[in-house]
C-alpha positions as CSV (number, residue, x, y, z in Angstrom):
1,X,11.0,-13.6,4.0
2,X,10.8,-9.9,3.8
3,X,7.7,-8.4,3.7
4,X,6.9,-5.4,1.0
5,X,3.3,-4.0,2.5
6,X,2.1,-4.2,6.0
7,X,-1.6,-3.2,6.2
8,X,-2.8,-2.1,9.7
9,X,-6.5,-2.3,10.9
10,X,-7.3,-0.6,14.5
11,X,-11.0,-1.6,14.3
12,X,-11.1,-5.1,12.2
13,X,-14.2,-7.0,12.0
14,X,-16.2,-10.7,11.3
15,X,-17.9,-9.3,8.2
16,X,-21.2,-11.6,7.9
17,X,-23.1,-11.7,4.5
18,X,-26.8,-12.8,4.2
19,X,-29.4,-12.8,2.0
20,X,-33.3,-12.4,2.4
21,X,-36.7,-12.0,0.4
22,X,-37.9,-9.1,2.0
23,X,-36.9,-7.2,5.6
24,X,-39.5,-6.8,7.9
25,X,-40.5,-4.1,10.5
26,X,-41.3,-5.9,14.0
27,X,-40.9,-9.4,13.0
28,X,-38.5,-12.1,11.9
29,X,-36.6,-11.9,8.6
30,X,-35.2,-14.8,7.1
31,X,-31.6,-15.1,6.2
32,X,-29.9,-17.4,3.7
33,X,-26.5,-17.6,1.9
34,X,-24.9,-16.6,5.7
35,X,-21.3,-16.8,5.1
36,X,-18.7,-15.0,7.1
37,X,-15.5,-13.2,6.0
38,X,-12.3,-11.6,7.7
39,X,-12.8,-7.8,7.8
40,X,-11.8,-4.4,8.5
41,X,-9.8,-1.9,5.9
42,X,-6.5,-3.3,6.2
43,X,-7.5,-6.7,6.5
44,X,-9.6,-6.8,3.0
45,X,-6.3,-4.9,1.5
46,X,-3.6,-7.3,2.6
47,X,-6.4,-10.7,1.6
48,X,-6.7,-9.1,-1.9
49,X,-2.8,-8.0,-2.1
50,X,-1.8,-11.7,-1.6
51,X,-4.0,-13.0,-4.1
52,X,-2.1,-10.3,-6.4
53,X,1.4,-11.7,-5.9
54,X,2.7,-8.7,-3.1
55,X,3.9,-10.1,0.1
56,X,2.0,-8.1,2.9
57,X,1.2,-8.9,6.1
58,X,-1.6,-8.1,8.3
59,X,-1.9,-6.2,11.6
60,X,-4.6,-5.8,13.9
61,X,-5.5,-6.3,18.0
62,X,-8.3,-8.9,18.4
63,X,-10.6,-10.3,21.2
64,X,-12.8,-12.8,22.0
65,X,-15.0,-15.0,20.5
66,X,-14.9,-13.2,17.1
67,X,-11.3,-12.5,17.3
68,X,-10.1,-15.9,17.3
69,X,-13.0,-16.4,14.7
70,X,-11.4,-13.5,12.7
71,X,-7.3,-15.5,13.2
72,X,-9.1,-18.6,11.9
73,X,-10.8,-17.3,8.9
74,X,-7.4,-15.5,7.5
75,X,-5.4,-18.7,8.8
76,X,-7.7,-20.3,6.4
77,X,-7.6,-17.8,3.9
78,X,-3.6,-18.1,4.1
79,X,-3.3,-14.6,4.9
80,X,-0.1,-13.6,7.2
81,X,-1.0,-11.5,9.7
82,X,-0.2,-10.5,13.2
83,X,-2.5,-10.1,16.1
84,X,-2.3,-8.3,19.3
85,X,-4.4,-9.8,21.9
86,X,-7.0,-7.6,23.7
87,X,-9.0,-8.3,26.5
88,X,-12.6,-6.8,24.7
89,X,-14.3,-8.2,21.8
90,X,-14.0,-8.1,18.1
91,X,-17.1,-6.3,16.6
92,X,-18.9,-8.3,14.1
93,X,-20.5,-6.1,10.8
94,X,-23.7,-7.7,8.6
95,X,-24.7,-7.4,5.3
96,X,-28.1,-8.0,4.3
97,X,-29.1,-8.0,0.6
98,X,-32.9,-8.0,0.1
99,X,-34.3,-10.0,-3.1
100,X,-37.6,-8.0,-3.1
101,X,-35.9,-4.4,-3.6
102,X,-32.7,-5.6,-4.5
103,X,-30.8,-3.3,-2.0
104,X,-28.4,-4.0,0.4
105,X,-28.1,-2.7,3.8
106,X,-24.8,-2.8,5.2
107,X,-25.3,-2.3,9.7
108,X,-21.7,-1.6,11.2
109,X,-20.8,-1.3,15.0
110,X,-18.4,0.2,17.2
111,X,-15.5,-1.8,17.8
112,X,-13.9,-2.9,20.9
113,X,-12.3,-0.4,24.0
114,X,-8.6,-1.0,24.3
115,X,-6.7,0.3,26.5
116,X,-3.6,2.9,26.4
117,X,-1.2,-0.5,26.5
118,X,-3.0,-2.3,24.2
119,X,-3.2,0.2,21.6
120,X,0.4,1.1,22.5
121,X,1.2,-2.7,21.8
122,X,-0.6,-2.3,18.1
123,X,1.6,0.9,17.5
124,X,5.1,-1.3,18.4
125,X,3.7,-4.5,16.3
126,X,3.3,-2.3,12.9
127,X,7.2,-1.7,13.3
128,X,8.4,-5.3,14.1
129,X,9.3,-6.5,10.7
130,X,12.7,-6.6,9.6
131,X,13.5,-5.1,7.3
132,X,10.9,-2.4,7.2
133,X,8.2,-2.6,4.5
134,X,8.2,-0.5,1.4
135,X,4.7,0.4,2.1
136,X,2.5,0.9,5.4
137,X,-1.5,1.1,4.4
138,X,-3.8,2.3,7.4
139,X,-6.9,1.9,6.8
140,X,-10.2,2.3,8.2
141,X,-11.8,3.6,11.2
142,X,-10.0,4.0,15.0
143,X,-11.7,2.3,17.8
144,X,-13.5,5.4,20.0
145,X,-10.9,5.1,23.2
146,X,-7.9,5.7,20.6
147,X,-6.6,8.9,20.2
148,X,-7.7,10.7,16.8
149,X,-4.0,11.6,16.2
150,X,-2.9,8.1,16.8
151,X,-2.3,7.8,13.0
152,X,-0.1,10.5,12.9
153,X,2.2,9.3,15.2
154,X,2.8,6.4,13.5
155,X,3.1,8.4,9.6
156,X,6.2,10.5,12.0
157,X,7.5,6.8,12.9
158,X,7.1,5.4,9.3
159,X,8.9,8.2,7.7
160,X,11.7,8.0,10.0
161,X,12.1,4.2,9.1
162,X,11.9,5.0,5.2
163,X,8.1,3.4,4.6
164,X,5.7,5.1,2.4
165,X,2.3,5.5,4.4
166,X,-1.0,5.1,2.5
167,X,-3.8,6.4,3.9
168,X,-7.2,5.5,3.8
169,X,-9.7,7.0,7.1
170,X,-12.1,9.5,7.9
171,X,-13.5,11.5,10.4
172,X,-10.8,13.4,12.7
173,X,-8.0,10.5,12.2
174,X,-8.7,11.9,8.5
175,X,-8.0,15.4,9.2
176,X,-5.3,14.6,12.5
177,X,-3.3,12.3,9.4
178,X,-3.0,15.0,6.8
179,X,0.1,17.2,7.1
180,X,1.9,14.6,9.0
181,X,4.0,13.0,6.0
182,X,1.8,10.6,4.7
183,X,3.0,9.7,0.6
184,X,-1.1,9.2,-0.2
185,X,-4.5,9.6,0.9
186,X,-7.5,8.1,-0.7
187,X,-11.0,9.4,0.5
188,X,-14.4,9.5,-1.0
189,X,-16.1,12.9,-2.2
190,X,-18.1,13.3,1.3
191,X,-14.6,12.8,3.3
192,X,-13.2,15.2,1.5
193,X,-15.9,17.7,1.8
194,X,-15.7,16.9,5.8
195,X,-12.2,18.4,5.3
196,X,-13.2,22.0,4.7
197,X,-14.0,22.9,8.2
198,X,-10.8,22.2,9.3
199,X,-8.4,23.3,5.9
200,X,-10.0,25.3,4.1
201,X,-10.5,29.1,4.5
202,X,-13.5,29.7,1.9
203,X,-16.5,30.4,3.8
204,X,-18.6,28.2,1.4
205,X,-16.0,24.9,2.0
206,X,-15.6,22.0,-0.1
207,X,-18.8,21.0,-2.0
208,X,-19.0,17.4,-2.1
209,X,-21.4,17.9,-5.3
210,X,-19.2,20.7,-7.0
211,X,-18.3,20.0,-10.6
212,X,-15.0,18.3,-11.7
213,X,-13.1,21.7,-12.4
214,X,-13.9,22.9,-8.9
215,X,-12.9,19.7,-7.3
216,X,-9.7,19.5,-9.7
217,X,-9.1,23.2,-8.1
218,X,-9.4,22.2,-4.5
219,X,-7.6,19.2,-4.6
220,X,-4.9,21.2,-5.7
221,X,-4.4,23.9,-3.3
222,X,-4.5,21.1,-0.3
223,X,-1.5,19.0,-2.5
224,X,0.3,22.4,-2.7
225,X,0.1,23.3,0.7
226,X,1.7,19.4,1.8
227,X,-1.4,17.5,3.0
228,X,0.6,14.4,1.3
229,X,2.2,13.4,-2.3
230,X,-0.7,12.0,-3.7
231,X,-4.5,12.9,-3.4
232,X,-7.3,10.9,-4.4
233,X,-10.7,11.8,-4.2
234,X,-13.1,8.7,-5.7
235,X,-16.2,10.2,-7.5
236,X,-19.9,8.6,-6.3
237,X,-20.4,7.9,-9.9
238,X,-17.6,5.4,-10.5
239,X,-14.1,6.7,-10.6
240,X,-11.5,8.9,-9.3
241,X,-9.9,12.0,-9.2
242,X,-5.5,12.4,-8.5
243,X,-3.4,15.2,-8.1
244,X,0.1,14.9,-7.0
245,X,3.1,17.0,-5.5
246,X,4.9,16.8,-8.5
247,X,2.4,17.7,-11.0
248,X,0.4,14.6,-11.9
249,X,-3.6,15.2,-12.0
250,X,-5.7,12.3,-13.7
251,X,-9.7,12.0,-14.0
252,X,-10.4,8.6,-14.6
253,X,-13.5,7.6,-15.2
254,X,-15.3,3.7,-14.8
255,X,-18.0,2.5,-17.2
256,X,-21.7,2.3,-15.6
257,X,-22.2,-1.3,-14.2
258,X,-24.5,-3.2,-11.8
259,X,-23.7,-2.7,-8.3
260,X,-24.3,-5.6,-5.7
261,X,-22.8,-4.5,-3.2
262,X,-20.6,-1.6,-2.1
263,X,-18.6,-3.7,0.5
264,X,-15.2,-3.7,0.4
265,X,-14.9,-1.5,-3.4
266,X,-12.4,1.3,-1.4
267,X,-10.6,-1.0,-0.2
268,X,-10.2,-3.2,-3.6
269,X,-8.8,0.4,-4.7
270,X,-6.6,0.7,-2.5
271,X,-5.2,-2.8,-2.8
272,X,-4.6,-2.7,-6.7
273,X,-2.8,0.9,-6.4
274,X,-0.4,-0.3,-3.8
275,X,0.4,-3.4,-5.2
276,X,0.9,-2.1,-8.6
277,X,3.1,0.7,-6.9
278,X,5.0,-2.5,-5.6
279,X,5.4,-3.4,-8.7
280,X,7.4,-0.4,-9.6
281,X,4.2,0.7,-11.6
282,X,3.7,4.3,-12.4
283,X,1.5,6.2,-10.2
284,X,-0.4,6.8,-13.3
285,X,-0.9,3.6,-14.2
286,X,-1.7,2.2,-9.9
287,X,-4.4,4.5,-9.8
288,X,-6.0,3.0,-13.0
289,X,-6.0,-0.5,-11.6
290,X,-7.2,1.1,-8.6
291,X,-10.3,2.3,-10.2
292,X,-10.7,-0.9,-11.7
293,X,-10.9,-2.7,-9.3
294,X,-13.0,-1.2,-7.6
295,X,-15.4,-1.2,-10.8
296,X,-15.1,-4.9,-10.5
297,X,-15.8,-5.4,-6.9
298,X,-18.8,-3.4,-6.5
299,X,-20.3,-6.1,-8.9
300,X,-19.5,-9.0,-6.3
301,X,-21.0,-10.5,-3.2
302,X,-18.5,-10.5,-0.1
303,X,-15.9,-7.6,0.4
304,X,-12.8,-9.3,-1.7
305,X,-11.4,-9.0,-5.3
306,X,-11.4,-12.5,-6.7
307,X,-11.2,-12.6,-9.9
308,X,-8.0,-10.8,-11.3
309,X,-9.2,-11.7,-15.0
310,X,-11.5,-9.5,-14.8
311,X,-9.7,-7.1,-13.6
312,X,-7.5,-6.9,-16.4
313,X,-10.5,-6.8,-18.6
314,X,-12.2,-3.9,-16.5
315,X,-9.0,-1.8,-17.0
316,X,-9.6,-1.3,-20.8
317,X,-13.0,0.1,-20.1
318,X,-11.6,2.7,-17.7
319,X,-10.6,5.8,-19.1
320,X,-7.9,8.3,-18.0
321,X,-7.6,12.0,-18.9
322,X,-4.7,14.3,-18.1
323,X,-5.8,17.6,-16.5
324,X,-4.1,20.4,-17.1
325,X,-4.7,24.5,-15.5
């Protein structure tokens, strides 16, 4: 069975979801609802792309108690993935919703230290499917003994194999991955404002709160000067912002809705683009779905996009806009 996206997680995580009445300073708080779910950016982007129809497969090194916690929860999940073993252990993440505020607060940890061979052996394992996928998706953060431009080697290695890399990071694997041949970047306003000390030769840098002409402006010049094909910079208010190479640029903008939790909405974006992409799509119309689904998911417990019906439904209520100079 060929496979059309492999998704690749360098830091993956057991992501454990709770709920209390109220958190407490110095003293025990309560937890009920515990449940635990396979995480990590590529690893919520390949669960939600099977559910969608794509065949992907997950790839990711994993150690340890909650590594093989992690293999059994996607076995379960009927998720295909491949693991690299590692001899340190796979972080676990929590998410705490609190009744009394109604907040969540989402605590993440570093992940495990792997060695030059082991994440040598993750590098070789993203290229051993035959034939090679249509789409590569890295996603998330990079363990702190991996080098930052570890994601740009493997863009160079992609593009010499013919797969489209989506990318999805931040910090300096962010700004080491741009300009290396990457077909799409998706970052928040914040990660793209982070990118101004390294790309940008205005004195007064990206804004991350500078209005949508500004933005529109910005994203621009980077697209122009071959960061990658397609830019997307997703707006704090719901939404998204694309310019592309060839002279796309869409502001689409979600309808106001309750937010439960902000777990796992990026990467429900990024699964719905690249499966619709799959799907021979237009860019156009991936990035809608995108922003719909992550419209959808921000209104759900967990870190997954369940319930494609609504999805659907959330796509009428986003609307597009061409932008033009």
């Amino acid at each position: 069975m060929s496979i059309d996206i492999v998704t690749f997680t360098m830091n993956p995580a057991v992501d454990v979801f709770g709920v209390t009445d109220e958190i407490f300073d110095d003293s025990k708080s309560r937890c009920d609802k515990a449940s635990s779910e396979p995480g990590g950016g590529g690893i919520n982007v390949a669960r939600n792309i099977q559910r969608m129809g794509s065949q992907t497969m997950a790839v990711f090194p994993a150690g340890g108690v909650n590594g093989a916690l992690l293999k059994k929860l996607l076995a379960a999940d009927k998720t295909p993935f491949t693991a690299i073993e590692v001899a340190d252990e796979t972080r676990q993440n929590f998410a705490i919703t609190e009744r009394k505020r109604k907040v969540m607060h989402h605590f993440v940890f570093p992940g495990p230290v792997l060695s030059e061979t082991e994440f040598q052996q993750c590098q070789d394992s993203i290229f051993s499917c035959a034939p090679q996928p249509r789409y590569l998706v890295l996603s998330g953060s990079l363990p702190s003994t991996v080098p930052v431009t570890f994601y740009r080697e493997v863009i160079t290695k992609a593009n010499q194999k013919g797969t489209q890399v989506m990318l999805d990071t931040s910090g300096p694997a962010l700004s080491e991955s741009l300009f290396a041949g990457a077909y799409l970047a998706k970052l928040n306003r914040k990660e793209f404002a982070s990118l101004a000390n390294t790309f940008n030769n205005n004195p007064s840098g990206f804004d991350e709160h500078a209005d949508m002409e500004t933005l529109y402006q910005q994203m621009k010049g980077l697209v122009a000067k071959g960061a990658v094909q397609v830019l997307i910079v997703t707006l704090s208010r719901g939404g998204a912002m694309l310019v592309s190479a060839n002279g796309e640029a869409y502001l689409y903008t979600a309808p106001k809705v309750h937010i439960v939790s902000h777990v796992g909405a990026g990467d429900s974006f990024m699964s719905a683009l690249v499966h619709q992409l799959n799907q021979d799509a237009e860019l156009k119309t991936a990035a809608h779905y995108g922003v719909a689904a992550a419209a959808v998911t921000v209104q759900l417990e967990g870190n997954q996009l369940t319930d494609l019906n609504w999805l659907e439904r959330m796509c009428k209520e986003v609307h597009c806009e061409s932008l033009k100079d």
